[in-house]
C-alpha positions as CSV (number, residue, x, y, z in Angstrom):
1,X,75.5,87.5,110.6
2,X,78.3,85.2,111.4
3,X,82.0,85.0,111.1
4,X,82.4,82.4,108.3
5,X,79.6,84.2,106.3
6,X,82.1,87.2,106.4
7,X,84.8,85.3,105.3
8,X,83.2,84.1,102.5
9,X,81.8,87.8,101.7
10,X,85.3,88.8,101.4
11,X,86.8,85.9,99.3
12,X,84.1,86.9,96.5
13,X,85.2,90.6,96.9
14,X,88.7,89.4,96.6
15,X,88.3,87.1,93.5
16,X,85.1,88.7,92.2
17,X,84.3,85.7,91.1
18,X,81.8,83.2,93.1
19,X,83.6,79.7,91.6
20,X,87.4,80.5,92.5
21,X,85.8,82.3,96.3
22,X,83.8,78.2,96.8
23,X,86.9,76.8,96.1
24,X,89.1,78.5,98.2
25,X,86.8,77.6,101.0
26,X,86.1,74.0,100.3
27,X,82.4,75.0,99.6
28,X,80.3,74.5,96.1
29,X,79.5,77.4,94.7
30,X,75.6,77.3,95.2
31,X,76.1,76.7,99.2
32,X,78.4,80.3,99.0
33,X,76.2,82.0,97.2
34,X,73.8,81.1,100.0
35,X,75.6,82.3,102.5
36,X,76.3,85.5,100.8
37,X,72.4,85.9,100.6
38,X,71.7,85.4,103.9
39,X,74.2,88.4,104.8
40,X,72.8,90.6,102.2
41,X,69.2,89.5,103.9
42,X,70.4,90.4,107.3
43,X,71.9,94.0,106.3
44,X,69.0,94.6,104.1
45,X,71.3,95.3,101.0
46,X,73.1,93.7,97.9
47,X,76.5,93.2,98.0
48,X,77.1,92.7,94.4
49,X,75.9,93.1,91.2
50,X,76.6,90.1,89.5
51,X,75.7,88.7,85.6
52,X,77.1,85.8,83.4
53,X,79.9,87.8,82.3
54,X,81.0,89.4,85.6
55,X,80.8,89.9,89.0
56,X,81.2,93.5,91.0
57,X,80.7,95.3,94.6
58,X,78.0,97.6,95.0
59,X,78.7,100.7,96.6
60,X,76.9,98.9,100.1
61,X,79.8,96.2,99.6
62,X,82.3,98.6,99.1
63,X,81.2,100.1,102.3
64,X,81.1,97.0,103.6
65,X,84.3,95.5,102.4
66,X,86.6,97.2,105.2
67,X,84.4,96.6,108.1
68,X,83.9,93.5,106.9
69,X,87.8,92.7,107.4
70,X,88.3,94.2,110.8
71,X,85.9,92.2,112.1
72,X,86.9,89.1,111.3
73,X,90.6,90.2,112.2
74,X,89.9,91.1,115.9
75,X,87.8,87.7,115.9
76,X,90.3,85.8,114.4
77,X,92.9,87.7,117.5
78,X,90.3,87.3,120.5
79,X,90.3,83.7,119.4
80,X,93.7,83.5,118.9
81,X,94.2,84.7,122.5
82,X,91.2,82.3,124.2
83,X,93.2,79.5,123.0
84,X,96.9,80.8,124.4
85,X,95.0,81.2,127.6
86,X,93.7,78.3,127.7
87,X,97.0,76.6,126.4
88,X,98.8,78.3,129.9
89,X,100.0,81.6,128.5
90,X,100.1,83.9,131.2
91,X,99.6,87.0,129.8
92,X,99.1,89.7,126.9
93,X,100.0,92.7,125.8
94,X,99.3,94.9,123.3
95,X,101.9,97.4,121.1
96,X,101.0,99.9,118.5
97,X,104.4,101.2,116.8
98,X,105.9,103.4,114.1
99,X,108.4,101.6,112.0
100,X,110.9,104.2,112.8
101,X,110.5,102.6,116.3
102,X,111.6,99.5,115.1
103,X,114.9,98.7,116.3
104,X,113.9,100.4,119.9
105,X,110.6,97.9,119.6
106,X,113.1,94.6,119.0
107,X,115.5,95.9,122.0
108,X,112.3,95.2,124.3
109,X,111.2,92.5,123.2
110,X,114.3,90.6,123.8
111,X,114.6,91.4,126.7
112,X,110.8,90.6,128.0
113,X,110.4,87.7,126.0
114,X,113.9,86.5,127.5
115,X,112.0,86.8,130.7
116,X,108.5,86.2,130.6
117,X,108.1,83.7,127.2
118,X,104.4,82.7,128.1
119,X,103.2,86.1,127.8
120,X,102.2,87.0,124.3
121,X,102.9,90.4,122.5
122,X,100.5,91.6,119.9
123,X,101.9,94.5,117.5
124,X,100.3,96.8,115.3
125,X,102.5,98.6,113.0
126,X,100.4,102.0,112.3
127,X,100.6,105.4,110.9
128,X,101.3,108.7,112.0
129,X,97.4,109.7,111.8
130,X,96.5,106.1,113.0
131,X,98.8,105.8,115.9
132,X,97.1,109.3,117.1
133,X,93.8,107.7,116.7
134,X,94.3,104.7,118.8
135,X,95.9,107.0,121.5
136,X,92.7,108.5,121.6
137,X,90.9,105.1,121.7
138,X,92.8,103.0,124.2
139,X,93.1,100.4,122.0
140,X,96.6,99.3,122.8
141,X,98.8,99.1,126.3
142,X,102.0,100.5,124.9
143,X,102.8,103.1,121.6
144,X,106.0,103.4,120.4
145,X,105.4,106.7,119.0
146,X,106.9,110.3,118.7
147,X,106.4,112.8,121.5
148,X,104.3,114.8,119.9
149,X,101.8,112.2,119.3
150,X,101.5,111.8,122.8
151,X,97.7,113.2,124.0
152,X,98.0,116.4,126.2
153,X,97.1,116.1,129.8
154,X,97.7,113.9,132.8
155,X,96.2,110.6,130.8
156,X,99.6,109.5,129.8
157,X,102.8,108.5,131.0
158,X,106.1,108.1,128.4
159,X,109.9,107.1,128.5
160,X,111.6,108.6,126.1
161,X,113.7,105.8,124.4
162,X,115.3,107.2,121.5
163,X,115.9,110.4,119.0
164,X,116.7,110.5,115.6
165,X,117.1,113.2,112.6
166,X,115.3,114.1,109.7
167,X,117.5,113.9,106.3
168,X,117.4,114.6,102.6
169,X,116.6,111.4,100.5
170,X,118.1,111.2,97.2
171,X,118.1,108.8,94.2
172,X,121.4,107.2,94.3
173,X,122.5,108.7,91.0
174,X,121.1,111.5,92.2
175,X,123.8,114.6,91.4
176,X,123.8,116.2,94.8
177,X,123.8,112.9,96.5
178,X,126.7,112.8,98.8
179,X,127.0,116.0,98.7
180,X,126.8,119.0,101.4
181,X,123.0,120.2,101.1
182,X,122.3,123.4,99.6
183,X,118.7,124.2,99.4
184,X,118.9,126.6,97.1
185,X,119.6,124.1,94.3
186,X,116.7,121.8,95.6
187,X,113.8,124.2,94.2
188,X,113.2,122.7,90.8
189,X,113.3,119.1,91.9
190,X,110.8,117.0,92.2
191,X,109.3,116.4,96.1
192,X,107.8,113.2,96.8
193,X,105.5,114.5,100.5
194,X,104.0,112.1,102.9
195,X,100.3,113.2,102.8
196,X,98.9,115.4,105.6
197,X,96.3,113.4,106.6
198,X,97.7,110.3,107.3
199,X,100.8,111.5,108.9
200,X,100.4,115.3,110.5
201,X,103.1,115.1,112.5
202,X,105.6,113.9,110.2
203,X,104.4,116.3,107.7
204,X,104.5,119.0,110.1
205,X,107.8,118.4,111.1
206,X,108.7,118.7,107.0
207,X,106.9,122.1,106.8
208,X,108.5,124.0,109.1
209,X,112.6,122.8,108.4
210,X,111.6,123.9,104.9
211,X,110.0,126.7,106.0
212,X,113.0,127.9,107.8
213,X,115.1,127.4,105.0
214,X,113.3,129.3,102.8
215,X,112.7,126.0,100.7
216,X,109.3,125.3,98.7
217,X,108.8,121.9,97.7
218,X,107.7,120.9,94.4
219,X,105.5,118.2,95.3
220,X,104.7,115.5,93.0
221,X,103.2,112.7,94.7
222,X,101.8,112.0,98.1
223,X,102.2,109.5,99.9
224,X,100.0,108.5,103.3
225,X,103.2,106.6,104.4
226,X,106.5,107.0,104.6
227,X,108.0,103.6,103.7
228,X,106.6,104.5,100.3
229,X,107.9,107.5,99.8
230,X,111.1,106.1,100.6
231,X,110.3,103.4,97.6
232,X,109.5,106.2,95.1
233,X,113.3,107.9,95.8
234,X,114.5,104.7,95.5
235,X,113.3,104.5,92.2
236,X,114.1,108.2,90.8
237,X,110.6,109.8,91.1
238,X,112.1,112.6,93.0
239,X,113.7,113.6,96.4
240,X,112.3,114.0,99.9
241,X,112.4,114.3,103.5
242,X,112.5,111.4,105.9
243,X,113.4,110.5,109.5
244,X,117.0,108.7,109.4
245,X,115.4,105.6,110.9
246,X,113.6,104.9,107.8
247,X,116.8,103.6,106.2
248,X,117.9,101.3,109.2
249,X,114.3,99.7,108.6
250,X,113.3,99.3,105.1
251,X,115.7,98.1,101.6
252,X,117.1,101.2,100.6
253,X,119.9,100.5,98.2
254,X,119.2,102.9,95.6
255,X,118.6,105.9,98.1
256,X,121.2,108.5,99.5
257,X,120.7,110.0,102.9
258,X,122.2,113.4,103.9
259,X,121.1,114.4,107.2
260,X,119.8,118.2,107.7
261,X,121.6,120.2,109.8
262,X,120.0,122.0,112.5
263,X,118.1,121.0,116.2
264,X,114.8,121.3,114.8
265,X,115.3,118.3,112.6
266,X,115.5,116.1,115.6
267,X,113.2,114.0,116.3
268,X,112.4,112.5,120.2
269,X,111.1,109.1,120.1
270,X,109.1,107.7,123.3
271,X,107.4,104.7,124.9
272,X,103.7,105.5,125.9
273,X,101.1,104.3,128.2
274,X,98.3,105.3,130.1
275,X,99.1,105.7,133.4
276,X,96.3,103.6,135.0
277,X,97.7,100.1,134.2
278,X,95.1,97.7,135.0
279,X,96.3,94.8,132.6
280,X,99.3,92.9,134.9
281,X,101.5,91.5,132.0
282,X,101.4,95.6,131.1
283,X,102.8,96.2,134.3
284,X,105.4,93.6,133.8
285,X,106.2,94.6,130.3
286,X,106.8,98.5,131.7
287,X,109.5,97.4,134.4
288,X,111.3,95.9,131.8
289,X,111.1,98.8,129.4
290,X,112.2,101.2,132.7
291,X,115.0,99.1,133.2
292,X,116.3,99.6,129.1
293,X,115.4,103.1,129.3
294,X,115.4,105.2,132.9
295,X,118.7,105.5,132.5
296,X,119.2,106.7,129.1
């Protein structure tokens, strides 16, 4: 199994169709369909199920399909960073970030990009449930996360950079937009949740301001993130709760924000890492994010 027969694997899941996949890859369509047969040797497993009329994943290649992708995205970075290396970059380090750490994220950047522009920054913008997950997984040399994301113990060290509030999202038109919040009047609406799974902290955070203001969502829809549940206000499918940052980050023309009164709507926003540093453009990128942030 190799990269480009991947590559090729995933084209035909794309396109579902063998033709347009050769053609994106500057191959006929006999020598992919090779290639796609060697893989499905190798695993031991079709990959599709494929007559004149159409062409269609198995349930193997829609097993597959995801792991399929990863792969050849962290060869496609390892690569990416052999060649900077050898080009005389100097370094690299690695972020994992909520979007609602966004404009905190662009503050240090500029200034260690200002200062050391040979080293390069990788950034993975990830959910509540994934940024917990990669935590766990050392995966990454910095998280710009929430505090209560941050693993329990003496593994990690954190800054904390920034806070911000959760508010009331309503459609524009919406008649209580603008308005001081009464919760009360909120009960037959519509709630548009970030899901559970893919965002427990957020959605914990949700719970229990509702819960102490005796307010039961009607939920709708469910989202697993929050960029688009802010989307769905945006287009009248119903109100909900966000974190303030959300409309510094994303378009949110069509959305009203009415921030919740109250200390346990505030949210505390940190910079994470583990505290043995043994990457030195880490070490580098962490005086320079003490410097924006010690004295905060």
């Amino acid at each position: 199994m190799d990269i480009s027969q991947l590559k090729y694997f995933i084209s035909v899941a794309q396109t579902l169709n063998f033709t347009e996949a050769a053609r994106r890859n500057g191959l006929t369509q006999p020598a992919i369909s090779h290639r796609i047969g060697e893989l499905e040797k190798y695993l031991g497993s079709k990959l599709f199920n494929r007559d004149k009329r159409s062409v269609k994943l198995t349930d193997a290649g829609h097993k597959f399909l995801p792991y399929a992708v990863e792969m050849v995205e962290v060869a496609e970075k390892a690569a990416f960073l052999i060649r900077q290396m050898e080009e005389g970059h100097k370094g690299h380090v690695s972020i994992a970030a909520l979007t609602t750490s966004s404009a905190v994220l662009s503050k240090c950047l500029s200034a260690f990009s200002a200062r050391y522009p040979d080293i390069t920054v990788d950034i993975n913008f990830t959910s509540g449930r994934s940024q917990v997950l990669a935590m766990n997984e050392a995966k990454y040399d910095f998280h710009f996360a929430v505090l209560e994301m941050v693993p329990a113990g003496s593994t990690f060290d954190y800054i904390i950079s920034n806070t911000d509030n959760l508010c009331m999202a309503f459609p524009k038109d919406h008649p209580m937009a603008n308005k001081p919040l009464d919760f009360s009047k909120l009960k037959d609406e519509r709630f548009i949740a970030v899901s559970e799974s893919d965002g427990p902290a957020l959605y914990g955070e949700i719970a229990k301001v509702c819960a102490a203001r005796g307010y039961t969502p009607n939920v709708t829809c469910q989202y697993d993130r929050a960029e688009a549940v802010l989307l769905s206000v945006g287009a009248g499918l119903g109100i909900s709760i966000i974190p303030e940052a959300l409309s510094r980050v994303f378009y949110a023309e069509n959305v009203s924000f009415t921030r919740i009164p109250g200390e346990d709507t505030l949210r505390t926003y940190v910079i994470a890492w583990r505290r043995e540093i043994t990457n030195s453009a880490a070490r580098l990128f962490l005086d320079v994010v003490r410097e924006l942030f010690s004295g905060d």
